[in-house]
SESE-215695 format. One record per residue (C-alpha): chain; residue number from 1; x negated, y negated, z negated. Coordinates in pm, 1 decimal. Example, Ala and Ser with C-alpha at 12.3 -4.5 7.8 and 13.67 -1.06 7.14 Angstrom:
<recs>
- A 1 -1230.0 450.0 -780.0
- A 2 -1367.0 106.0 -714.0
</recs>
This chain:
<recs>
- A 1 595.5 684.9 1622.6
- A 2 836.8 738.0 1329.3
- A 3 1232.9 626.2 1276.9
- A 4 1172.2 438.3 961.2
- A 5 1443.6 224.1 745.0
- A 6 1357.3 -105.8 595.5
- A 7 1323.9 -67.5 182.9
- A 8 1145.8 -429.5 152.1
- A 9 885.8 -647.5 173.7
- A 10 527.3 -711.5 -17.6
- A 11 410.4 -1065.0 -92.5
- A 12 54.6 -1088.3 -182.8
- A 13 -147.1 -1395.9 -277.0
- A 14 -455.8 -1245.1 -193.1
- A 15 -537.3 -983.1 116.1
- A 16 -763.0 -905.2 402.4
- A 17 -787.9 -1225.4 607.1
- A 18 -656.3 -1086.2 922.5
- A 19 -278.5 -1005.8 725.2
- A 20 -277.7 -1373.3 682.1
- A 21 73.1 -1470.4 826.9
- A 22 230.2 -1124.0 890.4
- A 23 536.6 -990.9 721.4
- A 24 501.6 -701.8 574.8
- A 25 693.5 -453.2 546.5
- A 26 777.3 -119.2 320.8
- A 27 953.2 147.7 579.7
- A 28 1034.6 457.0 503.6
- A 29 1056.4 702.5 745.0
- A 30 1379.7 899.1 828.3
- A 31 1487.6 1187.4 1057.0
- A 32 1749.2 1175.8 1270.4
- A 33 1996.9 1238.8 1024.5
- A 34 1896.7 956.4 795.5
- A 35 1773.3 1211.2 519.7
- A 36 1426.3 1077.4 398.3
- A 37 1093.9 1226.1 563.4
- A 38 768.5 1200.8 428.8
- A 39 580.1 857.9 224.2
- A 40 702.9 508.5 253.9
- A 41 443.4 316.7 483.7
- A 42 358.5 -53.5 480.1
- A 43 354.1 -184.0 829.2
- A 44 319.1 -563.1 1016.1
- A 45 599.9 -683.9 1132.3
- A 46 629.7 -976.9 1386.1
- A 47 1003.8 -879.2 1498.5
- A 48 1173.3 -961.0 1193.5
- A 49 1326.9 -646.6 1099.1
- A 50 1595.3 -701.2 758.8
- A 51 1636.4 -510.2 480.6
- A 52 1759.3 -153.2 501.7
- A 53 1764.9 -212.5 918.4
- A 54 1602.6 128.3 1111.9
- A 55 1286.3 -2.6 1257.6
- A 56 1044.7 220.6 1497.0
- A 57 698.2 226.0 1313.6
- A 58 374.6 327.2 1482.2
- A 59 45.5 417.4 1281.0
- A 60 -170.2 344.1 1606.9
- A 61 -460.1 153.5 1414.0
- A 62 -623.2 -16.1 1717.8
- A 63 -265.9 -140.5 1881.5
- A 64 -244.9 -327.7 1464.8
- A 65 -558.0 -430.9 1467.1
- A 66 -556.0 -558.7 1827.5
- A 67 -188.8 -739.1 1685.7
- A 68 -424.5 -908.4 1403.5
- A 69 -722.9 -993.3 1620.5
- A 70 -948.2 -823.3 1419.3
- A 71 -1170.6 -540.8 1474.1
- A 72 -1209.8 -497.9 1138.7
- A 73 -884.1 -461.7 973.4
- A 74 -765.2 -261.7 764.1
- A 75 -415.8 -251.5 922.4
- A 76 -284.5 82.3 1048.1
- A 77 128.1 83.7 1051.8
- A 78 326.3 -180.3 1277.4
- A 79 676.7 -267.2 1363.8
- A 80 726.5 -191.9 1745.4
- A 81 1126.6 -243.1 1757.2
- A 82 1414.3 -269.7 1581.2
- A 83 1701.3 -29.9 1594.8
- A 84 2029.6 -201.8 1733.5
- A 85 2182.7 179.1 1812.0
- A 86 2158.3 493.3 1900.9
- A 87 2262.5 695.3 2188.6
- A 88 2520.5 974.3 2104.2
- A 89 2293.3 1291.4 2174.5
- A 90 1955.7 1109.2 2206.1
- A 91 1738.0 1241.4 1974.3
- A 92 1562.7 999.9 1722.5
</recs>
């Protein structure tokens, strides 16, 4: 699981089947400091996260593709919550 900050979303016209009617997402991962860590990820997102909101990402592929009810997919990243806050001390 990664802290991750909203930068936007993709719209495709054409993509695997089982994306068909998921948002998704470009989040780029942050540390707990909000400095930037690592490459921006596409993930699903069936939350609604919004633009530049901090969103907790996972890249467990069979937890997506069990989301998209297929086997097959290609997915890999997903939206598992949404940030409202953080605890003071809690580490991200």
């Amino acid at each position: 699981m990664l802290l991750a900050r909203v930068e936007g979303n993709i719209v495709a016209t054409r993509k695997h089947p089982s994306l068909q009617g998921w948002r998704l997402l470009i989040c780029q991962p942050i540390g707990k400091d909000g400095r930037l860590e690592g490459a921006p990820q596409v993930a699903i997102d069936s939350h609604g996260a919004g633009l530049h909101q901090q969103v907790v990402i996972s890249s467990d592929g069979l937890a997506a593709r069990k989301a998209v009810g297929d086997d097959r997919s290609p997915v890999r990243w997903l939206v598992i919550g949404v940030v409202d806050e953080k605890e003071p001390g809690v580490r991200a």
